[in-house]
Backbone as XML, in Angstrom:
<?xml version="1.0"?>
<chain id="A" units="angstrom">
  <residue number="1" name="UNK">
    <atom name="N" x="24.619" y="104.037" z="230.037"/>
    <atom name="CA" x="25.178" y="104.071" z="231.356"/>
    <atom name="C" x="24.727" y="102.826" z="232.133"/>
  </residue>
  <residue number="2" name="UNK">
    <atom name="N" x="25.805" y="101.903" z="233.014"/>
    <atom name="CA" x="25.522" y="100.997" z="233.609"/>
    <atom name="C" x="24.687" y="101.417" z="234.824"/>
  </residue>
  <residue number="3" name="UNK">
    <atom name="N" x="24.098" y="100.125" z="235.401"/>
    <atom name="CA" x="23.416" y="100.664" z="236.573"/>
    <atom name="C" x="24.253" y="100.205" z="237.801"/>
  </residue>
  <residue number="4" name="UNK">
    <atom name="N" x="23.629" y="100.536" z="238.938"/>
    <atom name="CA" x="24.890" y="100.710" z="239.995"/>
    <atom name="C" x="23.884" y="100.318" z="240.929"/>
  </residue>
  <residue number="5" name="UNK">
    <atom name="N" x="24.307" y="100.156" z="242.165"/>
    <atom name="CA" x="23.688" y="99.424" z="243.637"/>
    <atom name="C" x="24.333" y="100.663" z="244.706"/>
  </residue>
  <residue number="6" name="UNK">
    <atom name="N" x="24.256" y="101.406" z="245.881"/>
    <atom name="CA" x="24.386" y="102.378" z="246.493"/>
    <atom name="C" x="24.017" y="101.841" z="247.847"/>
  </residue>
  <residue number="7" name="UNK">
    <atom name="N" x="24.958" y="102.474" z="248.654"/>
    <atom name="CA" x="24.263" y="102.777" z="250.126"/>
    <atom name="C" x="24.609" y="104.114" z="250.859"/>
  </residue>
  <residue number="8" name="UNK">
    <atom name="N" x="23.621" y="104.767" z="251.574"/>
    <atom name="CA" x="24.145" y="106.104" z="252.346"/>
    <atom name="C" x="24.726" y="105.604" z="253.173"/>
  </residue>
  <residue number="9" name="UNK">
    <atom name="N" x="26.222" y="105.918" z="253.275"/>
    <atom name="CA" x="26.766" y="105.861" z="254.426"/>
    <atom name="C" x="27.341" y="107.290" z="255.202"/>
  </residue>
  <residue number="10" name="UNK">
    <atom name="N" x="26.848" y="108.582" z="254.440"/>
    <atom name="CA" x="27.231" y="109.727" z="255.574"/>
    <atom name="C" x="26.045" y="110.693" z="254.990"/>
  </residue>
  <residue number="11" name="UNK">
    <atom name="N" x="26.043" y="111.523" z="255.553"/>
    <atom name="CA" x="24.597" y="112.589" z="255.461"/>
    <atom name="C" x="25.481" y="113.555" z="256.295"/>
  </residue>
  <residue number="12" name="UNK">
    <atom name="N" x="25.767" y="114.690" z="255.131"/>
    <atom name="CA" x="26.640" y="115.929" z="256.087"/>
    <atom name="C" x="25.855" y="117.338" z="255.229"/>
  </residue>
  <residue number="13" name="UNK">
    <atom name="N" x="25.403" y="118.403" z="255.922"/>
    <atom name="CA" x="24.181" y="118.756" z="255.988"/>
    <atom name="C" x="23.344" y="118.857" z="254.212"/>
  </residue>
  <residue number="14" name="UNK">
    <atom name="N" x="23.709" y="119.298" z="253.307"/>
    <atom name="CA" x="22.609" y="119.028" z="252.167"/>
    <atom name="C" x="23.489" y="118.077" z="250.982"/>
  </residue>
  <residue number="15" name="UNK">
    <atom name="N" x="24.553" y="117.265" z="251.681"/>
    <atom name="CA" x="25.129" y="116.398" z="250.933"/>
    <atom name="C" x="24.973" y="115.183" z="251.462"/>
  </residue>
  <residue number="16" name="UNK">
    <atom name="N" x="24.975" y="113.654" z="250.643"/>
    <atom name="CA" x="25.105" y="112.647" z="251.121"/>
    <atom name="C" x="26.598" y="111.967" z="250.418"/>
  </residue>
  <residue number="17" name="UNK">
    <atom name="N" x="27.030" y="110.604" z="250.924"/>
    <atom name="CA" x="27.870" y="110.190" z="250.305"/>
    <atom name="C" x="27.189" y="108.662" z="249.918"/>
  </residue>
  <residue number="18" name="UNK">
    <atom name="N" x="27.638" y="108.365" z="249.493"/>
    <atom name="CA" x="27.095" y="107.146" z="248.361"/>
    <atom name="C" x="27.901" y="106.274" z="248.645"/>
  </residue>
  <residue number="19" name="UNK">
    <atom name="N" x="28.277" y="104.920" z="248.742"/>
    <atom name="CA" x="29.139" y="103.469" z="248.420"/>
    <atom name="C" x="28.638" y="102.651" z="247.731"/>
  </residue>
  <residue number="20" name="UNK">
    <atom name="N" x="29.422" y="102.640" z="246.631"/>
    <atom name="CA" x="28.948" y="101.526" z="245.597"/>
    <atom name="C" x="28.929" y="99.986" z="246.192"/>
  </residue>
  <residue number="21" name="UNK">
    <atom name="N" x="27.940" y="99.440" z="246.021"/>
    <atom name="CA" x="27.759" y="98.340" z="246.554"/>
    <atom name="C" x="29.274" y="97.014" z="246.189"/>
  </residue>
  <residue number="22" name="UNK">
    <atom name="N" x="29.363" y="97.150" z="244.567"/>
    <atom name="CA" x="30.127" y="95.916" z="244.315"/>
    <atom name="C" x="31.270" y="96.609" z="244.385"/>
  </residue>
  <residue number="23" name="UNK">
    <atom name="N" x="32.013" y="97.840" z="245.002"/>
    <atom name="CA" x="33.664" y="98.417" z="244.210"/>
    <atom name="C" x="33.915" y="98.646" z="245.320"/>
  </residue>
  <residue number="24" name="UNK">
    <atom name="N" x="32.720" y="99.335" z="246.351"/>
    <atom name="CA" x="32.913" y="100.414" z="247.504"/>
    <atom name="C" x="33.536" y="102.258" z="247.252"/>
  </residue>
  <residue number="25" name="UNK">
    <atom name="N" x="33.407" y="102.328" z="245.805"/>
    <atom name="CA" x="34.088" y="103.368" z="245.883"/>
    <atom name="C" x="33.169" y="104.379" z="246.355"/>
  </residue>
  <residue number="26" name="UNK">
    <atom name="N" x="33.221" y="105.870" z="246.508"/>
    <atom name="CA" x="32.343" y="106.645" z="247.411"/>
    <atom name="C" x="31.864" y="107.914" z="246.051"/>
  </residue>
  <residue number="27" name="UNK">
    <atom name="N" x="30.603" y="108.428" z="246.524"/>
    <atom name="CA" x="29.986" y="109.432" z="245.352"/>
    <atom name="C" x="29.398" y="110.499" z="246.124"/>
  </residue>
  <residue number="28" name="UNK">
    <atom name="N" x="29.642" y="111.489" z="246.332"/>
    <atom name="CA" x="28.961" y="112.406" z="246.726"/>
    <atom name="C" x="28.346" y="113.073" z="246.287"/>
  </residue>
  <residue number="29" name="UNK">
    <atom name="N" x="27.058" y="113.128" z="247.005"/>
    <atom name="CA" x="25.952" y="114.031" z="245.658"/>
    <atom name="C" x="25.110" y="114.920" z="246.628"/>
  </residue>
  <residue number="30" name="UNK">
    <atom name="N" x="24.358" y="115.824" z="246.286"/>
    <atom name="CA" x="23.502" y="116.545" z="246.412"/>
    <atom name="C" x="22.155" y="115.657" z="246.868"/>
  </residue>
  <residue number="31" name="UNK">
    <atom name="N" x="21.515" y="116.009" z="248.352"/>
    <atom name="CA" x="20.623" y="115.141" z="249.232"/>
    <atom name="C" x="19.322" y="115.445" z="248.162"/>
  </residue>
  <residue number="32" name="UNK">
    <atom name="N" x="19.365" y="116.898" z="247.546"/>
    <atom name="CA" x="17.595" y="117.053" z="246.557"/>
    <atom name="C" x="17.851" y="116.037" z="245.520"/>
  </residue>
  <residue number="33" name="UNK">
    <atom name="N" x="18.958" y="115.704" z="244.976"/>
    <atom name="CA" x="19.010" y="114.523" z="243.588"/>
    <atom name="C" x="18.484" y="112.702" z="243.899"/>
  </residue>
  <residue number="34" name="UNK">
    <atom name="N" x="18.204" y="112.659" z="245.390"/>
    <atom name="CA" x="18.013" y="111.454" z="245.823"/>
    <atom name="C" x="16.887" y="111.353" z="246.277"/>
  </residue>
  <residue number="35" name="UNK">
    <atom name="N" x="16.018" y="110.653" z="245.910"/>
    <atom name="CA" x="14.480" y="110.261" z="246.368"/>
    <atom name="C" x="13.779" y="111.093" z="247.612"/>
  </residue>
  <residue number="36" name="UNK">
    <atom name="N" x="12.936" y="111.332" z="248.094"/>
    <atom name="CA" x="12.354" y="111.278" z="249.072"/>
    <atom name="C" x="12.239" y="110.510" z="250.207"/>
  </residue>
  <residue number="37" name="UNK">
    <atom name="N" x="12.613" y="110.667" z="251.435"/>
    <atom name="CA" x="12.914" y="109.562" z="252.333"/>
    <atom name="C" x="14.570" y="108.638" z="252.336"/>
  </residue>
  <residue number="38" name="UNK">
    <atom name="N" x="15.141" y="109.305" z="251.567"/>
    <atom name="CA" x="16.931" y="109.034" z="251.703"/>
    <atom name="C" x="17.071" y="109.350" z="252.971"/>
  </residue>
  <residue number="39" name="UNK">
    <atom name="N" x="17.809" y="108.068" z="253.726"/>
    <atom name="CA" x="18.571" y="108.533" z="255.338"/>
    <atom name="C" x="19.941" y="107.047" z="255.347"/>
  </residue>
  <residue number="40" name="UNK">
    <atom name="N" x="20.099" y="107.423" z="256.425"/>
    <atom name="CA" x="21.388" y="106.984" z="256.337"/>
    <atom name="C" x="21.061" y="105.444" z="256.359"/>
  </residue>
  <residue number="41" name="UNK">
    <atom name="N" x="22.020" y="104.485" z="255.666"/>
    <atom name="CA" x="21.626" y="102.805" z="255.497"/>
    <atom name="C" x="20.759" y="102.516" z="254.084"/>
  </residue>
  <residue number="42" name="UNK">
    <atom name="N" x="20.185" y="103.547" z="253.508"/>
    <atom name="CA" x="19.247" y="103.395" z="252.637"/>
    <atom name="C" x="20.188" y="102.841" z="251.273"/>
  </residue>
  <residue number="43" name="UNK">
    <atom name="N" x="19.434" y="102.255" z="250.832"/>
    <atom name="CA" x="19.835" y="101.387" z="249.485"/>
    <atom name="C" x="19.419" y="101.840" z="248.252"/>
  </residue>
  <residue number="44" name="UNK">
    <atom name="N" x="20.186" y="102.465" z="247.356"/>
    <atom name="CA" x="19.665" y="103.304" z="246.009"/>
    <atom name="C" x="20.086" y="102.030" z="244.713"/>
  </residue>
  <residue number="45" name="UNK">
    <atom name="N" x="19.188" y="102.122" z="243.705"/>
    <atom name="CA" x="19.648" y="102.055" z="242.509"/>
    <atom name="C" x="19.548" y="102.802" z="241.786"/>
  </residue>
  <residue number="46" name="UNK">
    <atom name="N" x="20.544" y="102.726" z="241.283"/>
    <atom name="CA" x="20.619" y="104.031" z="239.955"/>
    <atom name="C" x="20.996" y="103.545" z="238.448"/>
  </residue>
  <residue number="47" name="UNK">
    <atom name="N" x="19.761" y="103.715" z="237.926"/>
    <atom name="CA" x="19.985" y="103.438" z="236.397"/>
    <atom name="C" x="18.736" y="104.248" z="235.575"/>
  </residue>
  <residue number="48" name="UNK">
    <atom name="N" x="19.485" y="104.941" z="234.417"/>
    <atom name="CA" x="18.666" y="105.537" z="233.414"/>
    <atom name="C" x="18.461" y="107.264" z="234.051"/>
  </residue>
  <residue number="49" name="UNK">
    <atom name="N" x="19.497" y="107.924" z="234.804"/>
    <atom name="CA" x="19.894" y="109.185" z="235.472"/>
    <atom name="C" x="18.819" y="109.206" z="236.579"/>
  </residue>
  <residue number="50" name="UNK">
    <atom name="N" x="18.510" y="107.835" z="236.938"/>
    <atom name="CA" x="17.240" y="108.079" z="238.040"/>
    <atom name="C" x="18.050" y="107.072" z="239.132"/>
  </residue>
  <residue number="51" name="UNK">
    <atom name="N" x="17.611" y="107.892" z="240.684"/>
    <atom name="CA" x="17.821" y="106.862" z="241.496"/>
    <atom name="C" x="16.346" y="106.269" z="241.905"/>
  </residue>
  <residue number="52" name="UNK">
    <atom name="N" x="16.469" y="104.782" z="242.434"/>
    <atom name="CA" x="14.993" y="104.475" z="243.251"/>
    <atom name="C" x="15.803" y="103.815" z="245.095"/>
  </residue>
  <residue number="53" name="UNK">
    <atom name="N" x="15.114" y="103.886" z="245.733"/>
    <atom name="CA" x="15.257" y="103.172" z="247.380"/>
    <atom name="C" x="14.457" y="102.059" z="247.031"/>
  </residue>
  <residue number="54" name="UNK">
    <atom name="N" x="15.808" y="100.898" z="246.944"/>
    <atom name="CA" x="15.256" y="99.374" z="247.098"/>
    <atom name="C" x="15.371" y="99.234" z="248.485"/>
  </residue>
  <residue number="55" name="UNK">
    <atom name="N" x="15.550" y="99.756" z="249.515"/>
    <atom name="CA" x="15.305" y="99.212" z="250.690"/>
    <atom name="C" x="16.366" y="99.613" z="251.626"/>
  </residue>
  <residue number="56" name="UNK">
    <atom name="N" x="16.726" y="99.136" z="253.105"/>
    <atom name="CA" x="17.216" y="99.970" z="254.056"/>
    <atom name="C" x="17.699" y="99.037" z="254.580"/>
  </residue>
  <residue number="57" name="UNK">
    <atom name="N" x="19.127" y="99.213" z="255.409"/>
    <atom name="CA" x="19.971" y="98.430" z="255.934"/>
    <atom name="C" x="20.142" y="99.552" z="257.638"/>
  </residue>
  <residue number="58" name="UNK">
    <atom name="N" x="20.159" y="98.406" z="258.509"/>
    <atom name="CA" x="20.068" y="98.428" z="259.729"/>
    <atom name="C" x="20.821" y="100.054" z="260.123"/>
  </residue>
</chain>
């Protein structure tokens, strides 16, 4: 599985939505499958069925 680049762009109550960084397409997932400290702007990578928070956008 390739790895992917992410940003939260919605938080609706135990779901988030995802935007792929290079396509923009959108992923909705379950807020417990995403790190600790996921909020909205946050920057995921996901590779190897793991996400990590590279960092946070304004």
């Amino acid at each position: 599985m390739e790895p992917h680049d992410y940003k939260v762009t919605k938080i609706d109550g135990e779901y988030a939505t995802l935007t792929e960084l290079s396509t923009g397409e959108e992923l909705f997932i379950a807020l417990f499958l995403l790190p600790d400290g996921t909020d909205l702007g946050t920057l995921l990578h996901y590779e190897d069925l793991c996400y990590e928070i590279t960092g946070q956008e304004g």
